[in-house]
C-alpha distance (Angstrom), angle and dihedral (degrees) to the residues before:
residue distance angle dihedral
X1 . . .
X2 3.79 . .
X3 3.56 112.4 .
X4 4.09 133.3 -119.3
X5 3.64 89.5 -106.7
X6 4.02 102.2 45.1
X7 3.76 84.3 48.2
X8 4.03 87.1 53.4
X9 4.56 94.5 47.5
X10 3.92 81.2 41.8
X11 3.45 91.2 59.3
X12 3.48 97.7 39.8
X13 3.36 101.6 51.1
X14 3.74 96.7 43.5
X15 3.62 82.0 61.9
X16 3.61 97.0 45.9
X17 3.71 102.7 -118.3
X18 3.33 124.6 146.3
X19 3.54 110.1 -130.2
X20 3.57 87.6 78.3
X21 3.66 89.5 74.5
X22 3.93 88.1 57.9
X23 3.75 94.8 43.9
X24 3.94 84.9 50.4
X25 3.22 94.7 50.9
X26 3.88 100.5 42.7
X27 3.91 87.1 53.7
X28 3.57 107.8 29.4
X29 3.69 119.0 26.4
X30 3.60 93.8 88.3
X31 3.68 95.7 58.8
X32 3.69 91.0 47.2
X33 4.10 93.0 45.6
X34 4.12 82.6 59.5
X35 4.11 91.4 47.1
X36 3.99 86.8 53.9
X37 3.60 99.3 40.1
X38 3.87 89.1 56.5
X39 3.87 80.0 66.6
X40 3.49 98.8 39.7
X41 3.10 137.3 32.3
X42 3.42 112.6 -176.3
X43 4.36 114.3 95.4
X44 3.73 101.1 -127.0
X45 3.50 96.7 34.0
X46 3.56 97.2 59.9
X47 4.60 96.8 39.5
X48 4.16 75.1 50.8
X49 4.09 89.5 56.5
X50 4.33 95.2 39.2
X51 3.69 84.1 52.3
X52 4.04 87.8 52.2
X53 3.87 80.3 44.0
X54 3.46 103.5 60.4
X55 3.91 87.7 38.3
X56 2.99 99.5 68.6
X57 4.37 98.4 27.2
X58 4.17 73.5 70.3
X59 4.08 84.9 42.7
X60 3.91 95.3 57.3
X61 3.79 96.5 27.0
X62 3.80 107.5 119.9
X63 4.48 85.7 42.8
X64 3.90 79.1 64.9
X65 4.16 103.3 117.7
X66 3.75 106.2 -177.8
X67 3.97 79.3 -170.0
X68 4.19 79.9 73.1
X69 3.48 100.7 41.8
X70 3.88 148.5 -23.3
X71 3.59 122.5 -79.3
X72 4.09 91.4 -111.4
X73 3.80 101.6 45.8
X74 4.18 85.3 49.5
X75 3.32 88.9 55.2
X76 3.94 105.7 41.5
X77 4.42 76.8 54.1
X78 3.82 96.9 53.9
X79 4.11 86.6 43.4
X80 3.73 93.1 39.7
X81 3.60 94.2 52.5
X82 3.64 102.5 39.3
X83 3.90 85.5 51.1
X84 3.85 77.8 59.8
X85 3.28 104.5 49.6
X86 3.89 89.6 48.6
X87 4.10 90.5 56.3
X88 3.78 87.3 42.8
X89 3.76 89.2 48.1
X90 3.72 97.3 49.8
X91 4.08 91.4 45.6
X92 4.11 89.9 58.7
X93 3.78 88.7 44.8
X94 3.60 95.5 49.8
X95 3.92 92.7 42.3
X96 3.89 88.1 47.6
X97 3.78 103.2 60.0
X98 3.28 118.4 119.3
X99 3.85 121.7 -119.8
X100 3.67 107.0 -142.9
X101 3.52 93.2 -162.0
X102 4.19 94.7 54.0
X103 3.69 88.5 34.5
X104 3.75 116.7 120.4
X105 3.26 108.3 -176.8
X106 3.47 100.8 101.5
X107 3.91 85.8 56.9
X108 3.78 94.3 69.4
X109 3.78 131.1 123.7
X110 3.27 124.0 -136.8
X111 4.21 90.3 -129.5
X112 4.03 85.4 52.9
X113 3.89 89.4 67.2
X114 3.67 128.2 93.4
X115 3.50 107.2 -123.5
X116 3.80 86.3 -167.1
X117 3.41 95.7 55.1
X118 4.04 95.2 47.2
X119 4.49 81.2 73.8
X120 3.81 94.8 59.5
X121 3.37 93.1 136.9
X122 3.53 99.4 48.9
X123 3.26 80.9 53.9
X124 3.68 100.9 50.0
X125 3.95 89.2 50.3
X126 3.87 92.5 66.3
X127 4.04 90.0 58.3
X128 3.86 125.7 85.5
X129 3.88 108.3 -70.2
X130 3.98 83.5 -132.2
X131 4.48 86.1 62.7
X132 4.02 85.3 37.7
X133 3.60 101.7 59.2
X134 3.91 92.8 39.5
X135 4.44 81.0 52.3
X136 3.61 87.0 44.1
X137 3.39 104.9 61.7
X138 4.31 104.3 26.3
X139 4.10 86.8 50.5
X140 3.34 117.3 21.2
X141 4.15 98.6 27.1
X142 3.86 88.7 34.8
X143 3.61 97.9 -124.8
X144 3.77 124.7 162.8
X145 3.91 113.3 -130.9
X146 4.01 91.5 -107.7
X147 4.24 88.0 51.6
X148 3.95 91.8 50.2
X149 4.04 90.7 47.6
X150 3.73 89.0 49.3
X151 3.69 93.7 42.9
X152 3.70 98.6 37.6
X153 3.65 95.7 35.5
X154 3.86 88.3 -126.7
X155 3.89 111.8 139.0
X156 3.19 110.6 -112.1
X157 4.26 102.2 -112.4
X158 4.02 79.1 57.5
X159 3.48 92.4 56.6
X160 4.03 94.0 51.1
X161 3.99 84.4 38.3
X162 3.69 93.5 56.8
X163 3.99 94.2 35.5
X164 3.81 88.4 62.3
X165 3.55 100.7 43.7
X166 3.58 95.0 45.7
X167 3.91 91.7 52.0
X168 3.22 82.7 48.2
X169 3.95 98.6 61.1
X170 3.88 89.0 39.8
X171 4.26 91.2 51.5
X172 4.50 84.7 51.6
X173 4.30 83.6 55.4
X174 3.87 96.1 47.3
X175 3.66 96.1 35.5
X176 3.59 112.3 26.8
């Protein structure tokens, strides 16, 4: 049984007003603080990822089919998941700092580098804008694949989709 006030935040945010955020947040963010903190523990961390949470709740609003799903368990997925994407986020951070000391990069020759590779986005530009903008924004915005389906309202099996076909076309120019 759907109560008088889930029918009410349906209804608003169907319609795109923003009370519903309010009424959300009056009646829900609790719950959903204690579904992210299961994920992470740290304080900031997890207000940081309700905040995301509620951004984009208001995002996806009007794709909200209570035909699907009830109101709670859509929202425990959208905090669940961004709480995962955070921790998953922060791991490939972390594990993609560079160590000055180990670092090599300053220890290359000029006749080690790819000259082909130094055009990439020359390159890029002669692929499918579709495989571009998926490139564009997982390598050269630093995206992960669930941030450029949120952001370029792709689903996300697209994104993967078009990230492997596009690296595809780019691998047949540098190794023909």
């Amino acid at each position: 049984m759907i109560s008088a006030i889930e029918k009410e935040i349906v209804s608003l945010l169907q319609h795109g007003d923003k009370k519903a955020i309010s009424l959300l947040y009056e009646n829900y963010a609790d719950s959903l603080f204690g579904v992210i903190k299961k994920v992470i523990s740290d304080e900031d961390t997890a207000q940081d990822v309700l905040q995301e949470t509620f951004v984009k709740i208001w995002r996806y609003s009007k794709k909200y089919d209570s035909n699907k799903a009830k109101l709670f368990t859509w929202l425990y997925r959208i905090a669940y998941n961004t709480a995962i994407d955070k921790v998953r986020s922060q791991k490939s951070k972390n594990n993609n700092e560079v160590q000055m000391e180990t670092s090599t990069v300053y220890k290359v020759s000029s006749n080690e580098l790819n000259q082909d590779v130094l055009d990439i986005k020359k390159h890029l530009s002669t692929l499918e804008h579709k495989y571009q903008i998926v490139i564009n924004a997982l390598f050269f915005e630093g995206m992960t694949q669930q941030e450029a389906s949120d952001e370029l309202d792709i689903p996300l099996g697209t994104i993967k989709s078009r990230l492997k076909i596009g690296l595809r076309e780019l691998k047949k120019i540098y190794n023909p």
